[in-house]
Each structure stands twice: as C-alpha cells, then as structure tokens.
Backbone and ligand atoms as CSV (ligand in chain L), in Angstrom:
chain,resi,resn,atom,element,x,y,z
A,1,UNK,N,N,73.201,-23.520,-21.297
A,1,UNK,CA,C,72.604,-23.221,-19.982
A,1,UNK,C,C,73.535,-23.742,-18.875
A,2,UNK,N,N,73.942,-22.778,-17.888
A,2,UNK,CA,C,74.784,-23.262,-16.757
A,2,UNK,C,C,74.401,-23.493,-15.632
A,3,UNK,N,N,74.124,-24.454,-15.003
A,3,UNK,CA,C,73.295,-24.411,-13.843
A,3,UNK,C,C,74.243,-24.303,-12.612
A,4,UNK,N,N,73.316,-24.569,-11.801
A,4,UNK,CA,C,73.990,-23.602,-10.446
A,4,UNK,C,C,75.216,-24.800,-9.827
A,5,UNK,N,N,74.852,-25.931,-10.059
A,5,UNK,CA,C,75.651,-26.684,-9.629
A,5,UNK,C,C,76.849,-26.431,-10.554
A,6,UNK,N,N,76.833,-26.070,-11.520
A,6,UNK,CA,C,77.855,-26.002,-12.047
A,6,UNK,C,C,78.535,-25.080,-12.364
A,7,UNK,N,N,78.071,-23.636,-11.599
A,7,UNK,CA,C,78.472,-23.005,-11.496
A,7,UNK,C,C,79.077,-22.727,-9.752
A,8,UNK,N,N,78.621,-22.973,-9.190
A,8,UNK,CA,C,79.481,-23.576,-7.715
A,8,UNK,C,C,80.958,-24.487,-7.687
A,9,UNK,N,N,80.340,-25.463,-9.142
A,9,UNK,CA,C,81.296,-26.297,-8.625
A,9,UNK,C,C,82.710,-25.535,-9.406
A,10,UNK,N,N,82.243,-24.705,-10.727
A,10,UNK,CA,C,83.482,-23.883,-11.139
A,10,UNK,C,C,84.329,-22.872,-10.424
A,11,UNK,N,N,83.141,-22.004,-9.636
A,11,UNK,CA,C,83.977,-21.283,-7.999
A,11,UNK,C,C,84.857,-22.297,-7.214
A,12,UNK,N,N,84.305,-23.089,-6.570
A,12,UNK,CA,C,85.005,-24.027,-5.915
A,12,UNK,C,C,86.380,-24.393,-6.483
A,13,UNK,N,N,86.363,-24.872,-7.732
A,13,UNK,CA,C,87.766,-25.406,-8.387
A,13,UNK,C,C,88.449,-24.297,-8.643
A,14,UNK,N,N,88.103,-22.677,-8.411
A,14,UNK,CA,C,88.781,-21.732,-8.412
A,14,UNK,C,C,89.581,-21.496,-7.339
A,15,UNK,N,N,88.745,-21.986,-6.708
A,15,UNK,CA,C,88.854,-21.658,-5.221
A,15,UNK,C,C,90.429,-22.666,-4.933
A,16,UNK,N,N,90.087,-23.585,-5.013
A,16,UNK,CA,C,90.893,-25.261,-4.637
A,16,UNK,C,C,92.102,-24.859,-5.279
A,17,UNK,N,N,92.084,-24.834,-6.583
A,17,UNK,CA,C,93.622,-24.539,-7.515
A,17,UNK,C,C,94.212,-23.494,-6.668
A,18,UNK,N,N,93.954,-22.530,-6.381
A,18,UNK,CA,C,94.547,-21.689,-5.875
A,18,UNK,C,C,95.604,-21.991,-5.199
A,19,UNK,N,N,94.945,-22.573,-4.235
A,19,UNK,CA,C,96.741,-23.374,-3.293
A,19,UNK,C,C,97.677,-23.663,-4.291
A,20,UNK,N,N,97.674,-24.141,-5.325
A,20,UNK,CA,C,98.489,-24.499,-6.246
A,20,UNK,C,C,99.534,-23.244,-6.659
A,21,UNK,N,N,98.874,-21.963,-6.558
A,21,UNK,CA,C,99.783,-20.965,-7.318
A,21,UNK,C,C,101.431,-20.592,-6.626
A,22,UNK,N,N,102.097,-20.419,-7.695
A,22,UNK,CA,C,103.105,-20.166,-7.147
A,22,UNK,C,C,103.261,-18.312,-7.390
A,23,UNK,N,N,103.304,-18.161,-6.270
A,23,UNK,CA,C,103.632,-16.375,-6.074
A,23,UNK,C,C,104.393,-15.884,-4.998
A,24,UNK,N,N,105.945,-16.643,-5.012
A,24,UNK,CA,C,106.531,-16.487,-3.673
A,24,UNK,C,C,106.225,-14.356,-4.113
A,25,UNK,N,N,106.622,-13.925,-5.295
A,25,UNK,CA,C,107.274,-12.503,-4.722
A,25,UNK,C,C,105.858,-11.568,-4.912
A,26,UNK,N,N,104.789,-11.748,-5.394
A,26,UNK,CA,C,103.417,-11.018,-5.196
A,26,UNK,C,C,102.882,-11.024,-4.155
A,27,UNK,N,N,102.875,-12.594,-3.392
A,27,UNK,CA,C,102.115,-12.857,-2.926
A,27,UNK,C,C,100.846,-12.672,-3.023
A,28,UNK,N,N,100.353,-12.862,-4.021
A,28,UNK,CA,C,98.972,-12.738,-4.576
A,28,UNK,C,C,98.669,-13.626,-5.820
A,29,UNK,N,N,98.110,-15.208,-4.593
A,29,UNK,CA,C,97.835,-16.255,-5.557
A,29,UNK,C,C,96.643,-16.149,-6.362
A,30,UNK,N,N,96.396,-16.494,-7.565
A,30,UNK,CA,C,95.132,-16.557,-8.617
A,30,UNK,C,C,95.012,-17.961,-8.571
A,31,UNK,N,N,93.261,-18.398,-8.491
A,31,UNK,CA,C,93.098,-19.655,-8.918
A,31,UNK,C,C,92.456,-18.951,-10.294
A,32,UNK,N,N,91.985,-19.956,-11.362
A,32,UNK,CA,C,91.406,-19.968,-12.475
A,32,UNK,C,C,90.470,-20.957,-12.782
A,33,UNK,N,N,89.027,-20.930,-12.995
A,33,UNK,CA,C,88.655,-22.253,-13.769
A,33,UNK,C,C,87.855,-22.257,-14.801
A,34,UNK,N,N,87.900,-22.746,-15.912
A,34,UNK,CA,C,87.247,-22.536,-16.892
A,34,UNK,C,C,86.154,-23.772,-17.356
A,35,UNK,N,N,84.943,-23.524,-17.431
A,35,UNK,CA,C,83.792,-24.831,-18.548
A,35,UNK,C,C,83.839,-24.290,-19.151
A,36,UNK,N,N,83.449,-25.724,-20.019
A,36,UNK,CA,C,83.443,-26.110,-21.666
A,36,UNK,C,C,82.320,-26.527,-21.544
A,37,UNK,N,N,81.970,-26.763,-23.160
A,37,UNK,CA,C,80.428,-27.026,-23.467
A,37,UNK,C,C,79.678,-27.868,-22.676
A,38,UNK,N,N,80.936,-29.144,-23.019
A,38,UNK,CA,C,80.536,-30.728,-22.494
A,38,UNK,C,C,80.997,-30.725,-21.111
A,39,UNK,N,N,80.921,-29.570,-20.250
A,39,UNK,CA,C,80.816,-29.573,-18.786
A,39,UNK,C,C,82.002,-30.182,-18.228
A,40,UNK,N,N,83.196,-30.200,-19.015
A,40,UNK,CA,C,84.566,-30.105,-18.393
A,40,UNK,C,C,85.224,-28.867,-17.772
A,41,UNK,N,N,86.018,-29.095,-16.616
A,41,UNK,CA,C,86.674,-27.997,-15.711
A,41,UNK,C,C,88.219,-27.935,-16.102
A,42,UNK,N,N,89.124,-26.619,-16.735
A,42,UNK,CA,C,89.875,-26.546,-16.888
A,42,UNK,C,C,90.820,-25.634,-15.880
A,43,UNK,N,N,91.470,-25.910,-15.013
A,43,UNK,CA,C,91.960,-25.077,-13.939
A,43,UNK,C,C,93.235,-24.503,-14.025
A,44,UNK,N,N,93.678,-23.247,-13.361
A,44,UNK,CA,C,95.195,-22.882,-14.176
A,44,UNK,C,C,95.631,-21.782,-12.276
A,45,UNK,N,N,96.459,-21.871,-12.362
A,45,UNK,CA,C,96.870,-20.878,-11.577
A,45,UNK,C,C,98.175,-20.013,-11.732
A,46,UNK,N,N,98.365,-18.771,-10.986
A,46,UNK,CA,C,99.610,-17.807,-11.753
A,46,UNK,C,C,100.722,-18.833,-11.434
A,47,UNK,N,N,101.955,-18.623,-12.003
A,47,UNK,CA,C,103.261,-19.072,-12.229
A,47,UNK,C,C,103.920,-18.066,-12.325
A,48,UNK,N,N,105.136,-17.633,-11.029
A,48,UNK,CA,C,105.808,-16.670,-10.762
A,48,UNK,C,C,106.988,-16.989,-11.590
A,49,UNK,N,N,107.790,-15.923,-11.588
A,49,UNK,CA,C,109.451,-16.230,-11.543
A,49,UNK,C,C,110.388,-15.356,-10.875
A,50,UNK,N,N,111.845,-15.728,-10.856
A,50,UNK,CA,C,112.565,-14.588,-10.522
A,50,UNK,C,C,112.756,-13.285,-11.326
A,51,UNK,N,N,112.458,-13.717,-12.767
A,51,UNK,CA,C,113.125,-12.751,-13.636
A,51,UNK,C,C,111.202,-12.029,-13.678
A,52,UNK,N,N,110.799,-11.360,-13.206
A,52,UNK,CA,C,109.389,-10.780,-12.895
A,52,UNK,C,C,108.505,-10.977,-14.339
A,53,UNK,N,N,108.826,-10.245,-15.509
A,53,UNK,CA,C,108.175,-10.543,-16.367
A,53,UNK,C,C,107.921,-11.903,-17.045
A,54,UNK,N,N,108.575,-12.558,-16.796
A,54,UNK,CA,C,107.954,-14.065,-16.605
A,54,UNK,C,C,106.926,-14.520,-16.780
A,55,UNK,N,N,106.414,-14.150,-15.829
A,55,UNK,CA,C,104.983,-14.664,-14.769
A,55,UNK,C,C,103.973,-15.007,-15.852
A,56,UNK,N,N,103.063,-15.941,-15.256
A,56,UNK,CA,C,102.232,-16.114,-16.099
A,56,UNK,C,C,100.782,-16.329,-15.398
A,57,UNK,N,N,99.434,-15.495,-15.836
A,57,UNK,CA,C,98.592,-15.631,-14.694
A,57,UNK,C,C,97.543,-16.910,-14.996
A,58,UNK,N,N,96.895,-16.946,-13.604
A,58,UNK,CA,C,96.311,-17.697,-13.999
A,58,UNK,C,C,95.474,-18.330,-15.223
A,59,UNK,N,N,94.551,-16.922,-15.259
A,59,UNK,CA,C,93.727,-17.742,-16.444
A,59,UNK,C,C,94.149,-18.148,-17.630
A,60,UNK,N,N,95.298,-17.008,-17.957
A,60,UNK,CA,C,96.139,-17.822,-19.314
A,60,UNK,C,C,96.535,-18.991,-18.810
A,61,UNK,N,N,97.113,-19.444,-17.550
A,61,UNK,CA,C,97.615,-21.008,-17.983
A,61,UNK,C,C,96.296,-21.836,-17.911
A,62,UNK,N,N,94.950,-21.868,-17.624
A,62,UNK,CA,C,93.997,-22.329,-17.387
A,62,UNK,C,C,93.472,-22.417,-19.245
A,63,UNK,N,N,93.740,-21.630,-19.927
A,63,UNK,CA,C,93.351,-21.336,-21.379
A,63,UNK,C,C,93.807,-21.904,-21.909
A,64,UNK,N,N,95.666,-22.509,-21.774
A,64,UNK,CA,C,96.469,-22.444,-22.312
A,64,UNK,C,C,96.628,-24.120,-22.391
A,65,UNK,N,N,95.959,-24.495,-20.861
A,65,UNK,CA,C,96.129,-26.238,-20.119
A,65,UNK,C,C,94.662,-26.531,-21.353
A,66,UNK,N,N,93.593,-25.905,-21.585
A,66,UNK,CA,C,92.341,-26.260,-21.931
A,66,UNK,C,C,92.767,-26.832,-23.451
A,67,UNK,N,N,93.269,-25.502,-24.113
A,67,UNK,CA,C,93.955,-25.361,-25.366
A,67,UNK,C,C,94.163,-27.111,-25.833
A,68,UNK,N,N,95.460,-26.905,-24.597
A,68,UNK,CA,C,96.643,-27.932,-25.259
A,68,UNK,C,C,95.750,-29.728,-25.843
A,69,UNK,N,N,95.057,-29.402,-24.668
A,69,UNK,CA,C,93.806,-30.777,-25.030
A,69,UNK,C,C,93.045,-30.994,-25.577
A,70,UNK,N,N,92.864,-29.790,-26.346
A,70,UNK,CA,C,91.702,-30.168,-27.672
A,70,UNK,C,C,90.303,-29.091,-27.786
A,71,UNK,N,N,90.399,-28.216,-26.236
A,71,UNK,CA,C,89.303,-27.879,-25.913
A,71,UNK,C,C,89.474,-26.005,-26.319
A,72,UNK,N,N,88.600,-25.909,-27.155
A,72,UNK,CA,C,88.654,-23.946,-27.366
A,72,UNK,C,C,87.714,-23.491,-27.448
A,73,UNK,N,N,86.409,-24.179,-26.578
A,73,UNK,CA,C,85.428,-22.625,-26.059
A,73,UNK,C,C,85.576,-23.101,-25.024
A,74,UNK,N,N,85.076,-21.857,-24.227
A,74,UNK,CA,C,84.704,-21.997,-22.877
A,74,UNK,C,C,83.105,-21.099,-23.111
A,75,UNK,N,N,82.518,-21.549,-21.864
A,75,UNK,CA,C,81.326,-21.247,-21.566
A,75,UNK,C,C,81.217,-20.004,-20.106
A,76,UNK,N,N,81.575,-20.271,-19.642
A,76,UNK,CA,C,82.280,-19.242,-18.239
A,76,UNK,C,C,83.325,-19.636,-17.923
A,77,UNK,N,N,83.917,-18.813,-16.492
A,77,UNK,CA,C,84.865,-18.520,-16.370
A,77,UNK,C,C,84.444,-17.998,-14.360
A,78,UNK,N,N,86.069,-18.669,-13.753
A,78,UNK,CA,C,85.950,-18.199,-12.491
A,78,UNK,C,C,87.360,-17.955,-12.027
A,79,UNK,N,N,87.222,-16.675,-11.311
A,79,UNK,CA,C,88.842,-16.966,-10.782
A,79,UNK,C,C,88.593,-16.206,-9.301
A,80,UNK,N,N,89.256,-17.097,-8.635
A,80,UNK,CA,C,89.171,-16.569,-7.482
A,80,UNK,C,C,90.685,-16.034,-7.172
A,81,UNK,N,N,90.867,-15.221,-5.965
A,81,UNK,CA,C,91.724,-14.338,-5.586
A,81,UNK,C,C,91.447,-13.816,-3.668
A,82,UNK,N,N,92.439,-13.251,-3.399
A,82,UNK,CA,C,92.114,-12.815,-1.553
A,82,UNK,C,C,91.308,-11.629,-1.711
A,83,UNK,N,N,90.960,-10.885,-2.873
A,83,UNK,CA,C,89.697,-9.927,-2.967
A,83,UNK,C,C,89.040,-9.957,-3.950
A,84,UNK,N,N,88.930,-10.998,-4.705
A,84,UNK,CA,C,87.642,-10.615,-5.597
A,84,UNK,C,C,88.361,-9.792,-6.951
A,85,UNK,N,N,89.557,-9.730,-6.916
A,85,UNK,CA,C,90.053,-9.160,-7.931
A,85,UNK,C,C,89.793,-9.360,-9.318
A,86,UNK,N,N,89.728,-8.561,-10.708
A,86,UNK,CA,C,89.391,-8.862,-11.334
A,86,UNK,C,C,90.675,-8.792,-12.598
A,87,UNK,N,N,90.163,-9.757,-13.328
A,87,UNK,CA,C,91.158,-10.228,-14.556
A,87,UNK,C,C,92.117,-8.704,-15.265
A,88,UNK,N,N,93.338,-9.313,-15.287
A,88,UNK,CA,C,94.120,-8.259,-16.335
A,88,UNK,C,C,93.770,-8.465,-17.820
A,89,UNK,N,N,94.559,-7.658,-18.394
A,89,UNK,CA,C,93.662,-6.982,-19.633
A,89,UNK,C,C,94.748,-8.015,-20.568
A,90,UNK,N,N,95.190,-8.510,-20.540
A,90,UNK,CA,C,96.139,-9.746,-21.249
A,90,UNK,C,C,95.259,-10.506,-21.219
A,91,UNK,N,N,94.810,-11.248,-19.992
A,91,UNK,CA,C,94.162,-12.235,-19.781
A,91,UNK,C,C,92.677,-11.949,-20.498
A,92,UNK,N,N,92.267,-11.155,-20.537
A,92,UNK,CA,C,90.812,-10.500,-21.086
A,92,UNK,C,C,90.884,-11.145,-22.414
A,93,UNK,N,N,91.975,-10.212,-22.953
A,93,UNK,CA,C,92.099,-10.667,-24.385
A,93,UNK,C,C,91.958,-11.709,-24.836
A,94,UNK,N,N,92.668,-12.760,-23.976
A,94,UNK,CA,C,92.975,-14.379,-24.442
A,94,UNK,C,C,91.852,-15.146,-23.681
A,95,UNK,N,N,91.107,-14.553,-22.946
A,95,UNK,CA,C,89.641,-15.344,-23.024
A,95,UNK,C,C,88.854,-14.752,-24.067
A,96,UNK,N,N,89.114,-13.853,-24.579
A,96,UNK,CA,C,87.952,-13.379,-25.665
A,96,UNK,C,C,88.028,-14.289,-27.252
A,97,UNK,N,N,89.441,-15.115,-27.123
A,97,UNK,CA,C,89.839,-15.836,-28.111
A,97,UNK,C,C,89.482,-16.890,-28.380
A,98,UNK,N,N,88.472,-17.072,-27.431
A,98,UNK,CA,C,88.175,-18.625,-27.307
A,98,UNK,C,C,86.576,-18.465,-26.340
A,99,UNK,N,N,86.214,-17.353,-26.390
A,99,UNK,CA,C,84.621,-17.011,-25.465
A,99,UNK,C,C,84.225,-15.940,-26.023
A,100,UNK,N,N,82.671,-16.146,-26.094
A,100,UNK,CA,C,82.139,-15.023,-26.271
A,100,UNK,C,C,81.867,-14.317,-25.219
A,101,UNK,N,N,80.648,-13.573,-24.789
A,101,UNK,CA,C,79.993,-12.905,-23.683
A,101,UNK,C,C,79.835,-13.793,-22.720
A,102,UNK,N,N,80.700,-14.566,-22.235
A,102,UNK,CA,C,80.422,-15.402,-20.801
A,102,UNK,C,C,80.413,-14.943,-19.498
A,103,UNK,N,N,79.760,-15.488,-18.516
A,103,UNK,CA,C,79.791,-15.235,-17.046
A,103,UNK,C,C,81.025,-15.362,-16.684
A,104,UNK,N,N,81.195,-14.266,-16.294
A,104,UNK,CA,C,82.687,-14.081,-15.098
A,104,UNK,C,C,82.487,-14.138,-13.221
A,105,UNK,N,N,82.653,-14.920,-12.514
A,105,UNK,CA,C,82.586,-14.947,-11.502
A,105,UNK,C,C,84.042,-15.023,-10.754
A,106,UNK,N,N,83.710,-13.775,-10.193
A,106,UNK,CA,C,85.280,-12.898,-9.236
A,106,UNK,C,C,84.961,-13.259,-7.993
A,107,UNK,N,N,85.997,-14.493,-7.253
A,107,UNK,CA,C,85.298,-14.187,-5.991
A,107,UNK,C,C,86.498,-14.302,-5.144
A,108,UNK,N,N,86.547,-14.427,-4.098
A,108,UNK,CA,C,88.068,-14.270,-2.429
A,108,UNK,C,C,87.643,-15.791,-2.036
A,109,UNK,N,N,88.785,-16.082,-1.152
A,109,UNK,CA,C,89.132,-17.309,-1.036
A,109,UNK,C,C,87.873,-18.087,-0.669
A,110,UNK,N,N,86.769,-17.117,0.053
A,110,UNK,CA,C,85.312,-18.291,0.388
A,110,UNK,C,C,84.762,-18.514,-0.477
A,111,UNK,N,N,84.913,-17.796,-1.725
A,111,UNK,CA,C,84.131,-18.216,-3.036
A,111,UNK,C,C,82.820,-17.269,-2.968
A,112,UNK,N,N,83.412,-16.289,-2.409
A,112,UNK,CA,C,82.120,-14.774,-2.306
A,112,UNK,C,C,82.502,-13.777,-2.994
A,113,UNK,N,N,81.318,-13.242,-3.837
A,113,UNK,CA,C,82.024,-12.247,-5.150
A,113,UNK,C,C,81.208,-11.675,-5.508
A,114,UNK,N,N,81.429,-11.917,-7.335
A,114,UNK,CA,C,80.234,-10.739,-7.830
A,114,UNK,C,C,80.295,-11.333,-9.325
A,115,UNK,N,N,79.599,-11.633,-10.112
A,115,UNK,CA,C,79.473,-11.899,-11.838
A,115,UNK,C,C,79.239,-10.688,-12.415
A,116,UNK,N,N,80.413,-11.316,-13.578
A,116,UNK,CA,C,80.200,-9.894,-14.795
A,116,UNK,C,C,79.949,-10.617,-15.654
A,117,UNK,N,N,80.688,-10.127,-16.821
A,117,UNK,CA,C,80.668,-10.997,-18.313
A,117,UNK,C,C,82.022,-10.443,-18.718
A,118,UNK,N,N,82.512,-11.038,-19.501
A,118,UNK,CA,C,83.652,-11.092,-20.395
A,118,UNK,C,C,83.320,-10.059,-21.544
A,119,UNK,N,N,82.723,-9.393,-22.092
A,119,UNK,CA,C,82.027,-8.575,-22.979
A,119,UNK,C,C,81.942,-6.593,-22.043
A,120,UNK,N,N,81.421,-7.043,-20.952
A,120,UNK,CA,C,81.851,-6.264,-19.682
A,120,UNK,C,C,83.030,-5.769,-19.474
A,121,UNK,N,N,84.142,-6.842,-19.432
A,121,UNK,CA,C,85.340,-6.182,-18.775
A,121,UNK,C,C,85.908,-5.865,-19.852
A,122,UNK,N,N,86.107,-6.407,-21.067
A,122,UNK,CA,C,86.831,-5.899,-22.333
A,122,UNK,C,C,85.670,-5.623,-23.580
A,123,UNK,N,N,85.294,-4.604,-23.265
A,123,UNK,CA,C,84.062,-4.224,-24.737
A,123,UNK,C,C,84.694,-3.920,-26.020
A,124,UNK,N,N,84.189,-4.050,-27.268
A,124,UNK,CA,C,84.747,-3.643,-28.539
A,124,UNK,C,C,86.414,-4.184,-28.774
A,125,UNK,N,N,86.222,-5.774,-28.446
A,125,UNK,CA,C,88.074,-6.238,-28.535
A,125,UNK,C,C,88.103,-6.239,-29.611
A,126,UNK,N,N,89.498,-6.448,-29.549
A,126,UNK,CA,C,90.052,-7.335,-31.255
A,126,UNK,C,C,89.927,-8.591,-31.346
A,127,UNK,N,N,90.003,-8.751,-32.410
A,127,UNK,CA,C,89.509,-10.195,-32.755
A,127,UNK,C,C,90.085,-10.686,-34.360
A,128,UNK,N,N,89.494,-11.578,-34.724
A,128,UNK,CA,C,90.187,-12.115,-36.347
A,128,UNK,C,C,89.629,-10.856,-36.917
A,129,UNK,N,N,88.217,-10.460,-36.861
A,129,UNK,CA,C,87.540,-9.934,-38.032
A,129,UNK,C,C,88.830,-8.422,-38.508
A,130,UNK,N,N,88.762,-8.077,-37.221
A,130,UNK,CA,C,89.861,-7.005,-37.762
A,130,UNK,C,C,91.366,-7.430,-38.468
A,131,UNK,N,N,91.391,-8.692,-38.922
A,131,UNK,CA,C,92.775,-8.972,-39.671
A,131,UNK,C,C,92.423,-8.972,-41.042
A,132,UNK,N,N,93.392,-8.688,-41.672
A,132,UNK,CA,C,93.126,-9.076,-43.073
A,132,UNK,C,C,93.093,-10.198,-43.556
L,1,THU,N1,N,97.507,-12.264,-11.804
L,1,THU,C1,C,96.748,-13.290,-12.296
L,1,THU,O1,O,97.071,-14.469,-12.111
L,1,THU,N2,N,95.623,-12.961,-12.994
L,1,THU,C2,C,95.211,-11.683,-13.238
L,1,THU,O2,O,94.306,-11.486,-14.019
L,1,THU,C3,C,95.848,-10.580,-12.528
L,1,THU,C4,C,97.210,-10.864,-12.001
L,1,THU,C5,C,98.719,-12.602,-11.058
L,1,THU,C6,C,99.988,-12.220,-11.757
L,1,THU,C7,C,100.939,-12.098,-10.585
L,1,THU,O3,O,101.457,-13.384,-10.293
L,1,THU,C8,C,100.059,-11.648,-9.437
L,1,THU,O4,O,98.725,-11.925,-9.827
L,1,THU,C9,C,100.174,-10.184,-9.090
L,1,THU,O5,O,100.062,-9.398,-10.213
C-alpha cells in the first residue's frame, strides 16, 4: 500500500534530481525516482555524452543506482520531465525486470501529471518465462 505521502514525496525527489541531469545536447533533463518495499527512494537522472549513443536515461540509472545496493523491486515509479513525458521503451523493459504492474507517475517540473502503470505502457513484455 502506497500512501499519499509517499507518493508526493516520490514526485518531489523526481522532481529535485532533476537538476542533477546532465543533458548539455537534448536539453531535456529526466529526473527518476523509484520505492522499494521498505519505503526507500532510489533517484537516477539522464547522463549525456558527446558520442550520442552513450546516454543513459534516467530511470535506468535510478534502477541501476537501486540494483547496485542490494535493492530489486520497486513498488512505483516517478519521473518527472518539462512535459510530463513518458518513459522510453528501453527503460520500460528494465523496470519490468525488477516491477510488476506499478504506479507510474509522469509529471513537469511542478510535479503535475498523470498515473499509469508499468503493465500500461509495456503490455505482454518479455521476461525470464520466455527463456529457456
Ligand atoms: N530520456 C530519459 O532520461 N528517459 C526516458 O525515458 C526518455 C528519454 C532522456 C535521454 C536523453 O538524455 C533525453 O531524455 C532526450 O532523449
């Protein structure tokens, strides 16, 4: 169960990281933040480069920072952006690796948006079951 405070306070840290991103050549910073069970905030923002394919967006490094520490579910998910933009299909994937059907909250720099679910934006993924 996610309550509202804690779901504010995951917009917010979407919101906040953001300054953090580096996007001299998009110009289009991503914040990221991700909870965990035990009501930890994992935050990530994009990482540009010169050589373009590089880049790395937010929520993967937010997945990737959660990862490295021990932590592999998440419970929702927030990323804010200057419109409310919503997650690429890379990034979809690699929250589906570590989340089930969680709340997605898309919102612009005031932290005004709209919730989906992760099940929503990428239906019928891949996953282990399809490996041999
Ligand atoms: N970006 C993200 O950080 N997350 C997404 O889901 C979409 C795209 C970043 C990558 C790049 O730095 C910039 O936004 C423009 O594509």
């Amino acid at each position: 169960m996610i309550t509202k405070a804690q779901q504010e306070a995951l917009i917010q840290a979407a919101v906040a990281v953001r300054e953090q991103a580096y996007a001299p050549y998009s110009k289009y910073p991503v914040g990221a933040a991700l909870l965990t069970p035990d009501g930890r905030i994992f935050t990530g923002v994009n990482v540009e480069n010169a050589s373009y394919g590089l880049t790395i967006c937010a929520e993967r490094t937010a997945v990737f920072k959660a990862v490295s520490e021990g932590y592999r579910e998440f419970v929702a998910v927030a990323v804010a952006t200057e419109n409310a933009g919503s997650p690429c299909g890379a990034c979809r994937q690699v929250l589906a690796e570590f989340a089930g059907d969680i709340p997605v909250w898309l919102v612009d720099a005031a932290g005004h948006g709209r919730e989906t679910t992760l099940y929503t934006l990428l239906p019928d993924h891949f996953g282990p079951e399809h490996l041999p």
